[in-house]
C-alpha positions in Angstrom: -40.9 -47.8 76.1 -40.7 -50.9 74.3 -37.0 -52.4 73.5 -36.4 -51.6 69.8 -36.7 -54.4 67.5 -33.2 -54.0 66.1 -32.0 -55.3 69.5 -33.5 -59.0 68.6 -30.6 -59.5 66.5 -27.7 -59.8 69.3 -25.1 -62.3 69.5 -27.2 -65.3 70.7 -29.2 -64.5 67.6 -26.7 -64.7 64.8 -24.6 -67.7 66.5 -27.9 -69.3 66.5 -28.5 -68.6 62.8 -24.3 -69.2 62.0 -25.3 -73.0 63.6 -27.8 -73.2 61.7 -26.7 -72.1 58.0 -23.6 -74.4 58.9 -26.3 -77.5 59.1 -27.8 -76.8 56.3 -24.7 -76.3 54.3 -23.3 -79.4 52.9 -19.6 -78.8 53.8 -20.6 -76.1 56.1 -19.7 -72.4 56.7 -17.0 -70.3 58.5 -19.0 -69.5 61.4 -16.7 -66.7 62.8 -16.2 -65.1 59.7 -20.0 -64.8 59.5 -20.5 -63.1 63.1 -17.5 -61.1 62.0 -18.9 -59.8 59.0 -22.4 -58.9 61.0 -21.0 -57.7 63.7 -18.5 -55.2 61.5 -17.2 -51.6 61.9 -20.9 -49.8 62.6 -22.9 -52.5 63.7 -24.4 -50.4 66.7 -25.8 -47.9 64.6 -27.3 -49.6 62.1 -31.1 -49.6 62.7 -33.3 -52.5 62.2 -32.9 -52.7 58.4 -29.5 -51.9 58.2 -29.0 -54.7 60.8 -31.5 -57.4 58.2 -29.3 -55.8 55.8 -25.7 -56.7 57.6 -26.6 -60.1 58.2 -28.0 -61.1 54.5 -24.5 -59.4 53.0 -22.7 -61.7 56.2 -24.9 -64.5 54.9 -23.9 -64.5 51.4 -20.2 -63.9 52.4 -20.2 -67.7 53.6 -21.9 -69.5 51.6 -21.7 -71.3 47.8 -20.4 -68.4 45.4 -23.1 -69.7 42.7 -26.4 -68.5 43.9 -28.3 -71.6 42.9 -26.2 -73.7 45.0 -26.4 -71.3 48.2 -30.2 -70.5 47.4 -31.2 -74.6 49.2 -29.0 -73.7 51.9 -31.2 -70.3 52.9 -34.7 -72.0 52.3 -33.4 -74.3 55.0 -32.3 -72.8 57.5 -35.5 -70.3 57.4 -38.2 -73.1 58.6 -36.0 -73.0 62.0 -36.9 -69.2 62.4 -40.0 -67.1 62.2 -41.5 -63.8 63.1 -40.0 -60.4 61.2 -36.6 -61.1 62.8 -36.7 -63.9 60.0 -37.0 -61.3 56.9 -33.5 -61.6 56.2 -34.5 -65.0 54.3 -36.3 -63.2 51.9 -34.2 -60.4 51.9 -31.5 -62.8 50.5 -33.4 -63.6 47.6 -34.4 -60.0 46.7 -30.7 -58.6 46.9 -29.5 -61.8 44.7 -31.6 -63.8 43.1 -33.7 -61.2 40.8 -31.5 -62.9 38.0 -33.2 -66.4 38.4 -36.4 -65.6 38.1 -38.4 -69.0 38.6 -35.9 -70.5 42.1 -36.0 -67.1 43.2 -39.9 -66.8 43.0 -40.7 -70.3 44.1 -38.4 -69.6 47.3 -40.2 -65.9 48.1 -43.4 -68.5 48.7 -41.8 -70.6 50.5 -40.0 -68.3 52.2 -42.9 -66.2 53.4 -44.7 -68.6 55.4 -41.5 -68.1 58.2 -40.8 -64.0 57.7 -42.9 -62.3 55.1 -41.7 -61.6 51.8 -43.2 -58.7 51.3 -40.8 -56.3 50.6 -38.8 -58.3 49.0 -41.4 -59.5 46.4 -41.5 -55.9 45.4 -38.2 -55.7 42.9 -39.7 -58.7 40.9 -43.0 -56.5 40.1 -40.8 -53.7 39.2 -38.5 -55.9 37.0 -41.7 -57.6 35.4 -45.5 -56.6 36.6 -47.2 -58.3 34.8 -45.4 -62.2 35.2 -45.3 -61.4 38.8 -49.0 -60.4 39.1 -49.4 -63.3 37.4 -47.6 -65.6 39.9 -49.5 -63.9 42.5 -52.8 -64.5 41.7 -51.7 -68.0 41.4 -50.5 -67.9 45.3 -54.1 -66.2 45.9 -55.1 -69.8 45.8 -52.7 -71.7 47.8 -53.9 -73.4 51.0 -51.5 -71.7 53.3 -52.7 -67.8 54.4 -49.2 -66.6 55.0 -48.9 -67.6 50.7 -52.4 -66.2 50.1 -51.3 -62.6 52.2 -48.6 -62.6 50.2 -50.4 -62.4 47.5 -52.2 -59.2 48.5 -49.9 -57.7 50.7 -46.7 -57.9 48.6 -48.2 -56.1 45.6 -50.1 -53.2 47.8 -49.0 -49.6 45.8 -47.6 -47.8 49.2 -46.6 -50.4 51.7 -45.0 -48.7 54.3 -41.1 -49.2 54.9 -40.8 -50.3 51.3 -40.5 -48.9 48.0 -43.3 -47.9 46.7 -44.7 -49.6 42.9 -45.5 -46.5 40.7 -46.8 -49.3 38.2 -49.8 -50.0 40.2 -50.0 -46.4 41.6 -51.0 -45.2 38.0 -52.8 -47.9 37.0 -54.3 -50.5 39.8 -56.5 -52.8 37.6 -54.1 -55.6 37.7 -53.9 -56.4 41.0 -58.2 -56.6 41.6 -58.5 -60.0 40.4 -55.9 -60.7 43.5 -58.2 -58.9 45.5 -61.3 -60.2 44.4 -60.1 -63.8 45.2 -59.6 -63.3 48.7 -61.6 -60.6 50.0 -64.0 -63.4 51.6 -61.4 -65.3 52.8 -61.5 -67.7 55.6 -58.4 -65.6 57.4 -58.6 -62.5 58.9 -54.8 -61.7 58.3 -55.4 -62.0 54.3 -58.6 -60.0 54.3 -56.7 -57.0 56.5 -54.1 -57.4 53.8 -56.6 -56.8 51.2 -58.4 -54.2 52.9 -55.0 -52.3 53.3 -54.3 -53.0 49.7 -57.8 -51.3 48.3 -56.6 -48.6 51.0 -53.4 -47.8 49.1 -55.5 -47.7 46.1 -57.6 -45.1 47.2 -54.6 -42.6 47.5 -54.3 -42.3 43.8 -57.7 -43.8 42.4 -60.3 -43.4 45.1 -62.8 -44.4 42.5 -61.8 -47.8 42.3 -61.5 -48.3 45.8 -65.6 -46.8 46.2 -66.7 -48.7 43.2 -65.2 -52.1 43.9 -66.2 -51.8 47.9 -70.3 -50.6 46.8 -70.2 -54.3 45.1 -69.3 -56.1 48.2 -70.6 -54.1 50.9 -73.8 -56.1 52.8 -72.7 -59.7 51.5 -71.9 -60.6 55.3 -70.2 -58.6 58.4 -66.9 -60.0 57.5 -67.1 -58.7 54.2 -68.2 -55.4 55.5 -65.5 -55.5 58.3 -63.3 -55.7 55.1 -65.0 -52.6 53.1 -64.8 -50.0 56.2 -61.0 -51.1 56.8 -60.4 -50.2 53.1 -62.4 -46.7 53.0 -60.6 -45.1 56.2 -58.2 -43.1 54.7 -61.8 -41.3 52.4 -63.5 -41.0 55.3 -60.7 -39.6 57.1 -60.1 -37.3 54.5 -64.4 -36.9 54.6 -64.9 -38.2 50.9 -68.4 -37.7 50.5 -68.9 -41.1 48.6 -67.7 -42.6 51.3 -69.6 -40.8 53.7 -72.7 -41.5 52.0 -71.8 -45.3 51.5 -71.4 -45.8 55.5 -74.6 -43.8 56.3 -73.1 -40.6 57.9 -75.2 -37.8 57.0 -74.7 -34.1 55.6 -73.3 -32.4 58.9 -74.1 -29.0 57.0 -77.0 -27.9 59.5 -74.8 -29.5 62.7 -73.3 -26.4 64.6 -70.3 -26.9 67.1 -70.1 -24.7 69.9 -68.3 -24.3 73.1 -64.9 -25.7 72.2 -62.7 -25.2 74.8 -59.7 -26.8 76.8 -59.0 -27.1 80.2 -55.2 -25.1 79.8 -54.0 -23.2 77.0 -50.5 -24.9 77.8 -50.0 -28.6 78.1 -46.3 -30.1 79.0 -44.2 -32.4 77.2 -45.6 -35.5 78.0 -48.6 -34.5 79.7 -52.7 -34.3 78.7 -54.5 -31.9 76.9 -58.2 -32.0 77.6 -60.6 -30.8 75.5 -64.3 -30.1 75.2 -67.5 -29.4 73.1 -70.9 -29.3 72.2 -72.8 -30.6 68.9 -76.4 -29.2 68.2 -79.0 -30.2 65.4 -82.2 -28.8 64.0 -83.6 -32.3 65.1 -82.0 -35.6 65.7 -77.8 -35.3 65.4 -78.2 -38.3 63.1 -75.2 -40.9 62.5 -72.2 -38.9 63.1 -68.5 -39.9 62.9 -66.5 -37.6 65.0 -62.6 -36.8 64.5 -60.0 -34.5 65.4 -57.1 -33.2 63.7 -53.8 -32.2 65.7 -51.3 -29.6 63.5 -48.2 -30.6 65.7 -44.9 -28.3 65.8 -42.3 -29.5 64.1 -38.0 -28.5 64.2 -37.5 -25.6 61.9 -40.8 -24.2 61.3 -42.5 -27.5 59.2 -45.6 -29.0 61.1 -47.0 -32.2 60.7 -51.1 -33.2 60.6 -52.6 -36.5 62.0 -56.0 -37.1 62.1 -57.4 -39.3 65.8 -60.8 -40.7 65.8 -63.4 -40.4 68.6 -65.6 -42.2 67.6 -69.2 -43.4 65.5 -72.6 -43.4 67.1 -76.6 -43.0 65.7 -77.9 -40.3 68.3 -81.3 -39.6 68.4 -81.1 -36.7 70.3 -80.4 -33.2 68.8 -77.5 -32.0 71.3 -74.5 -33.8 72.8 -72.0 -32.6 74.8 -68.6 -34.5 74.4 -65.2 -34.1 76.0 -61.6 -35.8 74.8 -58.0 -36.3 76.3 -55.2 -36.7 73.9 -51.7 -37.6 75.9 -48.5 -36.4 74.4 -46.2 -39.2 75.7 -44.2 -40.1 72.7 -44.0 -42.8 71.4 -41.7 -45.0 69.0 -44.2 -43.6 66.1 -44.4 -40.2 67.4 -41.9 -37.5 69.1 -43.3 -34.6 70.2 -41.7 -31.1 70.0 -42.6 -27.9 71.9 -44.8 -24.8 69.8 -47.9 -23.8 68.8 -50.4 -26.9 67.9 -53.4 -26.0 66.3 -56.4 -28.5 66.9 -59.4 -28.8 64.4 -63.1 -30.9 65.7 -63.8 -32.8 62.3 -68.0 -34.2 61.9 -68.5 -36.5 59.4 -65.6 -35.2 57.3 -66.2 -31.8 57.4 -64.2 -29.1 60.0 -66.5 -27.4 62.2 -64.0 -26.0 64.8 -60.4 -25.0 66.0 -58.5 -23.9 68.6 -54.5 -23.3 69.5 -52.3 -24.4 72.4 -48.9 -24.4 73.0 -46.8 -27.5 73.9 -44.2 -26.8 76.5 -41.1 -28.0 78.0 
């Protein structure tokens, strides 16, 4: 398994950054009351926003009492880190600086292009939607992409890991003149940002996601790249708009037969195999195939994920087709002994299920 993330911030990590805020500081810091304040009663614990957490409370502990005057000394020292180690930069701004609206804003831009400032954007469109939107689609033109994703990705209704904007969940209209701007644009990371964004949308307002994505599907293959990343969630969920939109026909007359796994009982971290066969009047057609996997959960309460198998035009009118689904877990996804139910999905609709048990 993959180290955890959390462990990136270790000692060499925050002496690194105590150097570096004491550069940037005119008459410098205390460095070891900074790593004393990270490294604090509970520090071992803390997961990996707890941790981001620690060290911007550590941060502002040593610097300027006036945020104004400490605000320079963050933007500095950020361009000498990057990656999501680095969100603590923002995170500064977010947990002080909602009071100075313009330096705060001006440094969540600059700010991004070395740890996103996604999440902490998001306080600023709570406090005021429609100033920030405004900012934003002001950003959607800037020539750096991590400014432009910003732009996008900061205002999406449902990021995951950060609070959600019930603003935009009632009423998205404001944020598709963002979207609009830079759903052909020349990066791939901003147009996956918009793609996720008109995916959030969909959640509460599939509508607008369906009608906004009809008017730019077939102006290129990136474009269209962009409209199928945005519609997974309906055509998971077998939205028949959606289906209709991406060409996968009415499975109404497509029977499955023959489902069946190779054992009834499949251990903790092993395999389960599992197989069928579709049949059609004549030709299956364009087909999207799924399956759905009602894990066992502590206490009685399950948990559904939906895992694709795939998309294919098949001329013929019968296919056989056979799946393995491992359940190693993973850092995403524990798995727990109990009765699993699993459900063969065709173009959205459920055609079959079955049961196994997972066992220690």
């Amino acid at each position: 398994m993959a180290e955890p993330l959390k462990n990136g911030y270790d000692r060499a990590y925050l002496e690194r950054l105590a150097e570096t805020l004491d550069a940037c500081a005119p008459a410098g810091i205390d460095r070891h009351a900074f790593l004393d304040a990270a490294f604090a009663e509970g520090w071992e614990e803390l997961e990996l926003k707890g941790r981001m957490r620690r060290i911007t409370e550590a941060t502002r502990a040593v610097l300027p009492t006036d945020y104004l005057d400490a605000l320079p000394i963050v933007r500095g020292a950020a361009a000498s880190f990057g990656g999501y180690l680095s969100m603590h930069f923002p995170d500064f701004v977010e947990q002080y600086g909602l009071d100075d609206w313009d330096p705060s804003v001006d440094a969540l831009r600059w700010l991004t292009r070395f740890g996103s400032s996604e999440f902490a954007v998001r306080p600023f469109l709570a406090k005021d939607p429609a100033r920030m939107v405004a900012t934003m689609r002001e950003w959607a033109d800037n020539r750096n992409e991590h400014v432009r994703r910003l732009a996008s990705e900061g205002c999406r209704p449902r990021l995951p890991w950060a609070m959600n904007l019930p603003v935009f969940q009632d009423d998205p209209a404001p944020l598709l003149p963002i979207l609009e701007a830079l759903h052909d644009d020349d990066s791939d990371y901003v147009r996956r940002s918009v793609a996720n964004n008109l995916n959030d949308i969909a959640k509460d307002h599939p509508e607008v996601t369906l009608t906004t994505t009809e008017r730019w599907q077939g102006k290129s293959e990136q474009i269209d790249r962009v409209v199928k990343h945005a519609c997974r969630t309906l055509l998971r969920e077998g939205h028949p708009r959606a289906m209709r939109m991406f060409g996968f026909r009415d499975p109404a007359d497509i029977t499955l037969t023959d489902l069946r796994l190779d054992q009834e009982t499949v251990p903790l971290g092993g395999d389960l195999h599992f197989h069928f066969q579709l049949d059609a009047p004549d030709s299956l057609g364009r087909i999207r195939l799924e399956y759905r996997i009602d894990f066992a959960r502590p206490h009685g309460r399950g948990a559904r994920k939906v895992f694709q198998i795939g998309e294919s035009d098949c001329s013929d009118s019968c296919r056989a087709v056979s799946r393995r689904h491992s359940f190693v877990d993973r850092s995403t996804r524990k798995h727990y002994p109990g009765d699993h139910r699993l459900t063969v999905i065709v173009n959205g609709v459920a055609k079959a299920e079955t049961h196994f048990a997972l066992a220690d």
